[in-house]
Each structure stands twice: as C-alpha cells, then as structure tokens.
TIZAMI-491806 format. One record per residue (C-alpha): x, y, z; residue in three letters. Coordinates in pm, whole numbers. Example, Ala and Ser with C-alpha at 12.3 -4.5 7.8 and 13.67 -1.06 7.14 Angstrom:
# residues 2
+--------+--------+--------+--------+
!     c1 !     c2 !     c3 ! residu !
+--------+--------+--------+--------+
!   1230 !   -450 !    780 !    ALA !
!   1367 !   -106 !    714 !    SER !
+--------+--------+--------+--------+
END
This chain:
# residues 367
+--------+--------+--------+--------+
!     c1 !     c2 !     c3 ! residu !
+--------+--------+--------+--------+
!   1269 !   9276 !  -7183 !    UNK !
!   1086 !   9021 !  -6932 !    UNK !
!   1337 !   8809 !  -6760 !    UNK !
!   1191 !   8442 !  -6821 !    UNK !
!   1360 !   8141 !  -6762 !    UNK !
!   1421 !   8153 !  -7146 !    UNK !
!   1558 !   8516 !  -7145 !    UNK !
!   1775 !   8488 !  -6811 !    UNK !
!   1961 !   8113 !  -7002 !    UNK !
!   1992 !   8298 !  -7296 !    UNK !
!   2184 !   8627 !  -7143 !    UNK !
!   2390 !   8391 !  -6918 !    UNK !
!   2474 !   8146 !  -7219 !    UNK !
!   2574 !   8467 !  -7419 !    UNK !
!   2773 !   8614 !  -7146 !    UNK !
!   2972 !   8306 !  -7126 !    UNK !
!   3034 !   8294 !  -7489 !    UNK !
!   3175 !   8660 !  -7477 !    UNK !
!   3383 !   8620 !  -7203 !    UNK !
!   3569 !   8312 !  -7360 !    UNK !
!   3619 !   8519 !  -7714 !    UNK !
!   3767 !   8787 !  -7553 !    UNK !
!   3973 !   8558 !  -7342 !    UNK !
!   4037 !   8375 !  -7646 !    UNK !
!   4155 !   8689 !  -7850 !    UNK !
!   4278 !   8909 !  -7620 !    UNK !
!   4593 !   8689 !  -7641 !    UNK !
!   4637 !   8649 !  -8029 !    UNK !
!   4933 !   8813 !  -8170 !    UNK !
!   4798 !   8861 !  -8572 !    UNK !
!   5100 !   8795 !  -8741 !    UNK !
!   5186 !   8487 !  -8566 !    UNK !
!   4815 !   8381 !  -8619 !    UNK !
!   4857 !   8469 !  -8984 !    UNK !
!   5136 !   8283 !  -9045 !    UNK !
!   5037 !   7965 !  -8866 !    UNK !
!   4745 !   8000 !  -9058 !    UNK !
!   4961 !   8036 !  -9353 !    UNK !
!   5211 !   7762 !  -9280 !    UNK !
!   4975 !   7529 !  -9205 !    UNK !
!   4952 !   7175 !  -9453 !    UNK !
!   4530 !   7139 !  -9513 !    UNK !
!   4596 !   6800 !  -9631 !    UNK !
!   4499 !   6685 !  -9325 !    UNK !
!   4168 !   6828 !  -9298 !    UNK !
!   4027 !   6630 !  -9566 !    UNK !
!   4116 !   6244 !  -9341 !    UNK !
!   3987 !   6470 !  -9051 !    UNK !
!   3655 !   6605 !  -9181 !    UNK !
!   3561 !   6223 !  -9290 !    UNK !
!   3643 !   6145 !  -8927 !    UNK !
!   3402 !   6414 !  -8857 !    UNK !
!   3164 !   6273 !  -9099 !    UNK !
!   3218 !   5878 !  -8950 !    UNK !
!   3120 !   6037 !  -8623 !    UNK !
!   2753 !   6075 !  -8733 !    UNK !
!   2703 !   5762 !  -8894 !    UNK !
!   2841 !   5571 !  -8572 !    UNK !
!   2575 !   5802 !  -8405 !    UNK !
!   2290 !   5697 !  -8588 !    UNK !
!   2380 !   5307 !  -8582 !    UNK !
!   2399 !   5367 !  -8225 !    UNK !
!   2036 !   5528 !  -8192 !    UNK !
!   1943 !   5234 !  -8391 !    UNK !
!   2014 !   4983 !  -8154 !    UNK !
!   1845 !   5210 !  -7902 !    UNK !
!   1549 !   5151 !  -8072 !    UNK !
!   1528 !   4839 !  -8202 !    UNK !
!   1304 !   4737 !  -7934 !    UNK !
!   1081 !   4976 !  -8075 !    UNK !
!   1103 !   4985 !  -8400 !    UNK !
!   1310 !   4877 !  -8647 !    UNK !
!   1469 !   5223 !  -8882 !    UNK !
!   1709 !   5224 !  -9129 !    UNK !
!   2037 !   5399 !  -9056 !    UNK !
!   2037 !   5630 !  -9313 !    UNK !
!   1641 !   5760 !  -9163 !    UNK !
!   1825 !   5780 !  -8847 !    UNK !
!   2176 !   5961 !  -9011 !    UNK !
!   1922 !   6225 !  -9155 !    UNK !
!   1758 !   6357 !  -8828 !    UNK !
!   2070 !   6315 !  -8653 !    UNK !
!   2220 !   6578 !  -8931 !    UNK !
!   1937 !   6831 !  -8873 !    UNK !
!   1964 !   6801 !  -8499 !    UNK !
!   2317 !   6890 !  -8419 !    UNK !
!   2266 !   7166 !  -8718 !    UNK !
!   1983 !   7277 !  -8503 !    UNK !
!   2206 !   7272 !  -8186 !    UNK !
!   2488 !   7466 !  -8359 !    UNK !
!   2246 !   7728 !  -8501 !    UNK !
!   1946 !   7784 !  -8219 !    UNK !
!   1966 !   7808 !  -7846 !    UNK !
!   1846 !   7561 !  -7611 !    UNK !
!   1953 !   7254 !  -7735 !    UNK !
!   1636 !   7259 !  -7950 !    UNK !
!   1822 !   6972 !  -8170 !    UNK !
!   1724 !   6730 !  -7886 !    UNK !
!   1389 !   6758 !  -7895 !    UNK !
!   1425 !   6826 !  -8284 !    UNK !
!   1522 !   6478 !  -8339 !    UNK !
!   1233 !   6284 !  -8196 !    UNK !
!    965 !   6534 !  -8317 !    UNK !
!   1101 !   6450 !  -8637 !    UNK !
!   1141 !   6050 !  -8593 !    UNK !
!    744 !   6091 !  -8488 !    UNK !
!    642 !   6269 !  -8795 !    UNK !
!    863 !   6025 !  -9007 !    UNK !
!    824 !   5625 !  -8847 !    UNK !
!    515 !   5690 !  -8632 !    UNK !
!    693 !   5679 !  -8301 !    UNK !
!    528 !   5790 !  -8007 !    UNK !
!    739 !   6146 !  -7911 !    UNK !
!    768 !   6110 !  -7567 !    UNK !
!    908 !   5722 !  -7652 !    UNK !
!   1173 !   5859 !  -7875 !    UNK !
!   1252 !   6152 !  -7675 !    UNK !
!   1301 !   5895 !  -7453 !    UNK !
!   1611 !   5697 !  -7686 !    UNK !
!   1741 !   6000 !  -7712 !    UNK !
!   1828 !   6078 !  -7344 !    UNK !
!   1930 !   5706 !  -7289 !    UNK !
!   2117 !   5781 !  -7584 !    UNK !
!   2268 !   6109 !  -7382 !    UNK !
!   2319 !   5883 !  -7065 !    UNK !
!   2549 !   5624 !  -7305 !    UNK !
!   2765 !   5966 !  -7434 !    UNK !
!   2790 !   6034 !  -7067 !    UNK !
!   2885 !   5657 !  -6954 !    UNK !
!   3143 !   5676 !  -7270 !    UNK !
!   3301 !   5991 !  -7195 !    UNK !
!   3375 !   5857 !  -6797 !    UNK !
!   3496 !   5525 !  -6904 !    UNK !
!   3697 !   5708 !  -7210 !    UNK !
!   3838 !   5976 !  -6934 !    UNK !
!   3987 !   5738 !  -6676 !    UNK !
!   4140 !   5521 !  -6952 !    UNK !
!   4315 !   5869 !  -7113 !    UNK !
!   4386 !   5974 !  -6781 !    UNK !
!   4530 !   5634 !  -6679 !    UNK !
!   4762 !   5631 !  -6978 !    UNK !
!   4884 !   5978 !  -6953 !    UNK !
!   5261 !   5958 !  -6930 !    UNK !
!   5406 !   6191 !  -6635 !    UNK !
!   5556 !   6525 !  -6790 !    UNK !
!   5894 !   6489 !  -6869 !    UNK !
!   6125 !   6775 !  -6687 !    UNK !
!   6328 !   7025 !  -6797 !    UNK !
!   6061 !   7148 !  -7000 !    UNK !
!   6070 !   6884 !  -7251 !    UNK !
!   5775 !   6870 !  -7510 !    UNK !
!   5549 !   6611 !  -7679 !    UNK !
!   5552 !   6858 !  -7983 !    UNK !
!   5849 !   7018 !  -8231 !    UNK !
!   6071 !   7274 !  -8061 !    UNK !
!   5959 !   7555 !  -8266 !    UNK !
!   5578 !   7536 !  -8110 !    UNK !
!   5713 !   7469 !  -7760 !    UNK !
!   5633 !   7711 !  -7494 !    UNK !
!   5684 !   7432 !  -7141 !    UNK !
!   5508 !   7157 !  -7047 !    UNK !
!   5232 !   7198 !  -6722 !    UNK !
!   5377 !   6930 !  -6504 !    UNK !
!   5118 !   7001 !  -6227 !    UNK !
!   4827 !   6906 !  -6439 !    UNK !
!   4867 !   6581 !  -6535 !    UNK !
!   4976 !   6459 !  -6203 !    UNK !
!   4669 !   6631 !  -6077 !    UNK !
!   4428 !   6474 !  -6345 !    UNK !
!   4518 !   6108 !  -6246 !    UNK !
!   4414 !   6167 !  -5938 !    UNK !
!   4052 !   6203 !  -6022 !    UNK !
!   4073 !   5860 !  -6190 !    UNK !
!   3948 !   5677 !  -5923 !    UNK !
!   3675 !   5924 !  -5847 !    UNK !
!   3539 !   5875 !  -6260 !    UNK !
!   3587 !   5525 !  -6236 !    UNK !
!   3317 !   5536 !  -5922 !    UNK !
!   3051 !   5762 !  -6117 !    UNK !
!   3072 !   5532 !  -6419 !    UNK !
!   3018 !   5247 !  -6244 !    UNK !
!   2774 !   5393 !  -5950 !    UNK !
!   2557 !   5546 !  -6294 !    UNK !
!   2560 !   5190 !  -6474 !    UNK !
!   2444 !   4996 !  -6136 !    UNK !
!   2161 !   5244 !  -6124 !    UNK !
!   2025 !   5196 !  -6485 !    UNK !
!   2034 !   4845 !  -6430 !    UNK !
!   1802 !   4871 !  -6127 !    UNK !
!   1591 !   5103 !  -6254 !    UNK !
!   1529 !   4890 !  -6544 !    UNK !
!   1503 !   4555 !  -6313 !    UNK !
!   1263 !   4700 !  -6017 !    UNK !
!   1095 !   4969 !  -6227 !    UNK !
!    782 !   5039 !  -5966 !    UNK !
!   1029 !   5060 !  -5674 !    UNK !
!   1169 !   5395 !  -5814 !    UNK !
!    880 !   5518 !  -5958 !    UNK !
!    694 !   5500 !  -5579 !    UNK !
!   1032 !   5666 !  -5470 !    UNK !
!    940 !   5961 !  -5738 !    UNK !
!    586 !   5989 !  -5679 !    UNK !
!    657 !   6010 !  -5263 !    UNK !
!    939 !   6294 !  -5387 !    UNK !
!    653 !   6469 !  -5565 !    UNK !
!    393 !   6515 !  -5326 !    UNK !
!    394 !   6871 !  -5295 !    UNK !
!    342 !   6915 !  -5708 !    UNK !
!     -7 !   7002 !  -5832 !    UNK !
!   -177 !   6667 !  -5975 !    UNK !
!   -139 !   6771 !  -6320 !    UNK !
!    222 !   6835 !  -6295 !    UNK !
!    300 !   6494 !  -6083 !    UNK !
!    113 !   6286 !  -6339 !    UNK !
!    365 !   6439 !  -6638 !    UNK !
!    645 !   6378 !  -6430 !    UNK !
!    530 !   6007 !  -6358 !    UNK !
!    452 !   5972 !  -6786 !    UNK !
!    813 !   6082 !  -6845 !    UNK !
!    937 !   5838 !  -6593 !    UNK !
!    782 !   5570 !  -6782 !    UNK !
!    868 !   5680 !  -7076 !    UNK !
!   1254 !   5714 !  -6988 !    UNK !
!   1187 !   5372 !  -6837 !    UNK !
!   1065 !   5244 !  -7207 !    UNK !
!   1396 !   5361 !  -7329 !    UNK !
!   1597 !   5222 !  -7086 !    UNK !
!   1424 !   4826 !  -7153 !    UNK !
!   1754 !   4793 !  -7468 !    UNK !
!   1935 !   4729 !  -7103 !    UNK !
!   1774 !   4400 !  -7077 !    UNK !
!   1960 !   4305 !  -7378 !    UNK !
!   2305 !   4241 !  -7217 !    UNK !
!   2469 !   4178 !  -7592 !    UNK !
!   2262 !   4504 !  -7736 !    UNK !
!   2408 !   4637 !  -7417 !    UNK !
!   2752 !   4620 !  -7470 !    UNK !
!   2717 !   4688 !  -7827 !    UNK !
!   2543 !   5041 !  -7741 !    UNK !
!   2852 !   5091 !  -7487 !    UNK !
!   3077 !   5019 !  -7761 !    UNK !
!   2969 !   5223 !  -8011 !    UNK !
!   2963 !   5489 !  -7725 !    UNK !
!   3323 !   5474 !  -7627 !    UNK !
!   3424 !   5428 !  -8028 !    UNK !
!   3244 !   5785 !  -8060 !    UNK !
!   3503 !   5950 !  -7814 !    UNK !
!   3817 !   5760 !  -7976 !    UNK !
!   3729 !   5868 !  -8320 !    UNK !
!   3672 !   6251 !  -8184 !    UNK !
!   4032 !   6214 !  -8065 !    UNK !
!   4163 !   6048 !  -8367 !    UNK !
!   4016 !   6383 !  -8527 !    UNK !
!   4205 !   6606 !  -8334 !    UNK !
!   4514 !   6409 !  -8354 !    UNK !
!   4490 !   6414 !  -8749 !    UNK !
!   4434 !   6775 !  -8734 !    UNK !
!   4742 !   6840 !  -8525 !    UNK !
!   4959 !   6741 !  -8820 !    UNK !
!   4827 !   7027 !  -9018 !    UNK !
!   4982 !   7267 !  -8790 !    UNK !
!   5235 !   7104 !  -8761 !    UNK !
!   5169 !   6946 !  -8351 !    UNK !
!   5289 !   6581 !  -8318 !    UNK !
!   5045 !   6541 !  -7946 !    UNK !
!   5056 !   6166 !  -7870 !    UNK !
!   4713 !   5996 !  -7929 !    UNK !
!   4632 !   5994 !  -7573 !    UNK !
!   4748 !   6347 !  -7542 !    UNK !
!   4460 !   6455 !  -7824 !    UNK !
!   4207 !   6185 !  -7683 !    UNK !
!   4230 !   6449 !  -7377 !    UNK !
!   4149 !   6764 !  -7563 !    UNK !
!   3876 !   6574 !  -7661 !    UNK !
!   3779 !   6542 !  -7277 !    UNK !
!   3796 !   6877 !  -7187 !    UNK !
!   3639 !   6997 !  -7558 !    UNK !
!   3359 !   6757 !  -7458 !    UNK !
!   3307 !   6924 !  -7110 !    UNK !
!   3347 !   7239 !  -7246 !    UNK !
!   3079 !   7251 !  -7480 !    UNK !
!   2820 !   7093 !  -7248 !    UNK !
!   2818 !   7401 !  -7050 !    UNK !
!   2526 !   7695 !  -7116 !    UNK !
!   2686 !   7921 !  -7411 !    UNK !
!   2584 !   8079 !  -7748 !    UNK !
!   2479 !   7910 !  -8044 !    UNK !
!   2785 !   7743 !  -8254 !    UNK !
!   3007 !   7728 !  -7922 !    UNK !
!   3182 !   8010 !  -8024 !    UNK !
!   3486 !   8108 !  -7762 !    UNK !
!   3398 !   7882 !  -7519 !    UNK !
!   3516 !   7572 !  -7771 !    UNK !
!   3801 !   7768 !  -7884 !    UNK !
!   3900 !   7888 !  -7547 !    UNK !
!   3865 !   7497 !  -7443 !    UNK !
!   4108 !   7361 !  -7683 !    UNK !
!   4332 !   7663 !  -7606 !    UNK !
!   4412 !   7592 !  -7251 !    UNK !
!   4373 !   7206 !  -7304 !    UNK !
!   4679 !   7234 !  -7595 !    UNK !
!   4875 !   7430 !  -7337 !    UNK !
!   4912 !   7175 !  -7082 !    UNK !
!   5126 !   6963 !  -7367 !    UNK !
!   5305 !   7212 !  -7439 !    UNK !
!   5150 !   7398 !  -7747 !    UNK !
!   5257 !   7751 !  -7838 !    UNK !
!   4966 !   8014 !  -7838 !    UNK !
!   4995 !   8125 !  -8187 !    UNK !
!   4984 !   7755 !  -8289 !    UNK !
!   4705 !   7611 !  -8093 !    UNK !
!   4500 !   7946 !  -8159 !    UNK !
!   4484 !   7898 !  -8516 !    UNK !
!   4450 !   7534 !  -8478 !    UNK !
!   4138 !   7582 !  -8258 !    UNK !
!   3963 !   7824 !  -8525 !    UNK !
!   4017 !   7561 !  -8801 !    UNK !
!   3898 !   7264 !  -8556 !    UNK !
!   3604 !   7448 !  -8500 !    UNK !
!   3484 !   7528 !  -8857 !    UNK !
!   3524 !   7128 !  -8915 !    UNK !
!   3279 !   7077 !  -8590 !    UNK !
!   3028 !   7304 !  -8730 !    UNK !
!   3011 !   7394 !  -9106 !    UNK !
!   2990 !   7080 !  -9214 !    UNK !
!   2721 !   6954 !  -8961 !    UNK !
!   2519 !   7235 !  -9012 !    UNK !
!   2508 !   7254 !  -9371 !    UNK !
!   2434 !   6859 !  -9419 !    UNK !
!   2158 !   6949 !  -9165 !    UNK !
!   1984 !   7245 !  -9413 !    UNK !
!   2019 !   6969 !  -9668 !    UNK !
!   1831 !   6721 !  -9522 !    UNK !
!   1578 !   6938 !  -9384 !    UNK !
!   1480 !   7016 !  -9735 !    UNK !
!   1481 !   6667 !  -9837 !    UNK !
!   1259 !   6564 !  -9498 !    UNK !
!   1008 !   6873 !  -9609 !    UNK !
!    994 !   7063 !  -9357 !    UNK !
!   1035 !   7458 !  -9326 !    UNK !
!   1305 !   7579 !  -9107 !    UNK !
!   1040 !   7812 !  -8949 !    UNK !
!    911 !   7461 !  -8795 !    UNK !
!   1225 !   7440 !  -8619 !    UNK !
!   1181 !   7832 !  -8489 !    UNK !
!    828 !   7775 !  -8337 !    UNK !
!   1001 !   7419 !  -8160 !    UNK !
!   1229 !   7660 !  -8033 !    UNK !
!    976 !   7885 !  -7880 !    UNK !
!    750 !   7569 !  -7730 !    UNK !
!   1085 !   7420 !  -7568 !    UNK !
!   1134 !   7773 !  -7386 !    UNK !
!    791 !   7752 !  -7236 !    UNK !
!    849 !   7397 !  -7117 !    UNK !
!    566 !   7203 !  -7139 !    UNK !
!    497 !   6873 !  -7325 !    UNK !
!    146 !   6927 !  -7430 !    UNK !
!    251 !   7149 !  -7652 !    UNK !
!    521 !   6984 !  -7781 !    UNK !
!    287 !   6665 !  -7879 !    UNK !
!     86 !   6975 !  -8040 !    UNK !
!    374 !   7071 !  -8267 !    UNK !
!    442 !   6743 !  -8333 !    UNK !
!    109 !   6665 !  -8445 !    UNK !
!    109 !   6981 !  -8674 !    UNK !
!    421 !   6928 !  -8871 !    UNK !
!    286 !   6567 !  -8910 !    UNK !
+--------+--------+--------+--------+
END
C-alpha cells in the first residue's frame, strides 16, 4: 500500500477508533450490560430522538442566515443537504460531508462552490465560538463535588464522585473565555480591514509556487465572502444564538436519555458530556465515531458518578440515536436530490488528493 497523506489519516483515524473499542469493552461485564440494557425505560428515546431531529433543523436555519447575503434558500433546501452531509460524515472518511454540502448547494441554487464552501466553515467557526462560550458557562455553573462520595445519580448506579475534576475544569474557564473572545475580535477585523490580512497572507506565502499562492489568496477571499453576515450585527447575534441553542439542545438530549437508564445527571452535569462528546468526536477516527464516542461519554459519565455497566449501555444507545437516524434521513434525501451515492465515493477520492480544481470539476459534472 503507498502511504499518502490519504492512506497515513486513514490508518491513524482507524487506529484511534480501535484503541477506544477495546478500551471501551475491555471493561464491560455482559450481564450487567445485559441487564441495564434490559432494565432500561425506551420511553425516553422517542422526546430524545426529536431532540436529535430539532438539532438539524436549527442547523439549517442557521446556514440560512449565513447565506442570506448570498442568496436567499428555503430551510427545508438547506435541512436536505445538511441530512446527506452528516450521513456522509458518519459513513465515509474525511469529513467528505463538508465539502458534500456545498457541492450539492452548487448543483441545486447555483451558488458559486468555493462561496458556499465558504458558509460552511464560517458556519464551523460559529460551532466553535458556541461550544467555548457554552463550555465556560457549564463549567462556571458546575457545583463543587459533594464529599463523602455523595452522587448526583440513584445509589444503585453510584460508583464515587471525581472530586479532582471539576475543581480542575473551572480552572480553564478563564483561559476559554480568552479564546472565545480573542477568535470573535479577529473575525471582526478580518471582516473590517480585509486587504490588511490578506497582504499579511500573501507576505506568509512567498516561498509557494505562483499557482499554489494564487489558490490560497482565492480561498481567502472566498472565506472573506462568508465572513461579510458579520457586518450584520443583528444577523450576528442571531447566528451566535442559534449556535449556542445547538449545544443546549445536544445536552437537553443527553439529559432526556439519562432517564432511560435510569441516571438523574443535573442539566449542567449532561450539558458537559456534551463538551467532552463534542471534543471527542472532532478528533481523526473511523467512520461513525465508533469507540472513540463511546469511550468519550464513558469517562465523561464517570466523573458524576455513573456506574460502568450503566453508562456503557447508555453510551451504545446514545450513539445509535447520533447516527442511524442521521444517516438514514441522509440516503433518503439523496434519492430525492438525484444523485447516485457513487457521486459521493468519487468526492471522496478528489478531497484525498486535495486540490480545488478538481473539486469545481466534480461539481460541474454532477450538475
């Protein structure tokens, strides 16, 4: 096998993957994992997969706004690609559903690509801004551990609360609070002395080939396209909204959940899962997250508390919310968008080699 780029990310993100299953399972005790699984109440996962559901739809009103100096799109347009991206993710390495998702907004509203690929990394940058913002508020509200190895959760699921964790967390506060707003300061000055930065880049990119400095410069411009919705202080803090709501319902998912099995976490205490599940799975693994999600929610139950058995078989169900239900809407709206899940292999293959030609080639193909 040649070791590309492509093939060494690939082993790496598979390695990962394998080392958090067997991490994962090396601990389950079957019996106790069969009769969580057993004892658990599924009522719950019907309020938590429409949370799941909600998630998307807040998603694409949000890439709406990003757009709307572009090009006005109806939500449900938007809901649709968003579907068959993250099925894409879950399914195929590389992240191909991010570049999925403005191929397909090209072919469908006649949107220059390298525009929309544009939305969707500003779109990226707003999870990111969210998720810091959502982090130091969780991690502000965190109550200190209780001692004598009192429990947020029932007795019977109780191993002991980490008390050095918490303590440890709100530490960091201040140091999120800095990124978030050091990361905001810069977008706004990016999008308010535009040339400045872009004769910074060009003066960092004198020792690229021509060719190579000229893309570099496009994508610069393009990503500075995107960014203009910042100009729009109301659109602005609507975006930012919509960002942060995206993190509290993910928590309020997880909290719902936990009454299935059975785990009363306080709010705040699943709104952190949802930190460290959200951390976790932005890391290079396989396709579907598998172990490294389940390994994630594992060790972020245990610091409240949760026994093993418990949180193992509530991370297996958690997971099969996250991605069956993503991934199959996705298949269904591919079929409805016409176009052959093959198309989606050869994007695959084009993102590996890296170059944006032949992206806009693809694009033009599928058209």
């Amino acid at each position: 096998m040649k070791f590309s780029k492509k093939n060494i990310l690939l082993i790496v993100s598979i390695l990962a993957s394998v080392v958090c299953t067997w991490l994962f399972i090396r601990s389950i005790e079957w019996a106790l994992l069969k009769n969580a699984l057993r004892g658990a109440n599924y009522w719950f996962i019907i309020p938590t997969l429409i949370l799941t559901l909600v998630v998307y739809v807040v998603r694409a009103i949000r890439w709406r706004g990003l757009l709307s100096h572009i090009k006005v799109i109806s939500v449900m347009n938007l809901l649709s690609i968003t579907f068959i991206g993250f099925m894409a993710n879950n399914i195929l390495p590389a992240r191909v559903g991010e570049v999925l998702r403005p191929f397909i907004l090209t072919k469908k509203e006649n949107v220059k690509f390298s525009t929309s690929f544009a939305t969707v990394i500003v779109e990226r940058i707003f999870d990111m801004l969210g998720l810091i913002i959502f982090t130091v508020a969780i991690i502000a509200l965190l109550p200190h551990p209780p001692h004598h190895g009192l429990a947020y959760v029932s007795t019977s699921q109780v191993s002991a609360i980490n008390e050095s964790i918490i303590p440890s967390l709100k530490k960091w506060t201040e140091v999120f609070a800095v990124v978030g707003v050091f990361t905001m300061i810069s977008l706004f000055f990016v999008v308010i002395k535009p040339d400045f930065f872009k004769n910074i880049l060009f003066r960092c990119c004198f020792f690229l080939p021509h060719k190579i400095k000229d893309k570099v410069l496009g994508l610069y411009e393009s990503f500075v396209y995107g960014l203009k919705i910042l100009e729009n202080k109301i659109q602005t803090v609507w975006i930012l909204a919509l960002s942060l709501f995206i993190w509290v319902l993910g928590g309020a998912e997880i909290y719902l959940l936990g009454f299935s099995f059975h785990m009363h976490l306080p709010f705040v205490g699943a709104c952190l899962v949802a930190v460290c599940l959200a951390l976790a799975v932005a890391l290079p693994q396989a396709p579907g997250y598998i172990g490294v999600f389940h390994i994630a929610v594992l060790k972020s139950l245990h610091i409240f508390g949760i026994e093993t058995s418990a949180a193992q078989s509530y991370a297996i169900v958690l997971w099969a919310i996250s991605i069956f239900p993503s991934t199959l809407m996705g298949f269904f709206f591919l079929w409805r968008e016409g176009i052959a899940f093959r198309e989606v292999i050869r994007l695959e293959e084009e993102i590996a080699e890296g170059t944006l030609e032949k992206l806009e080639g693809v694009t033009r193909d599928i058209k």
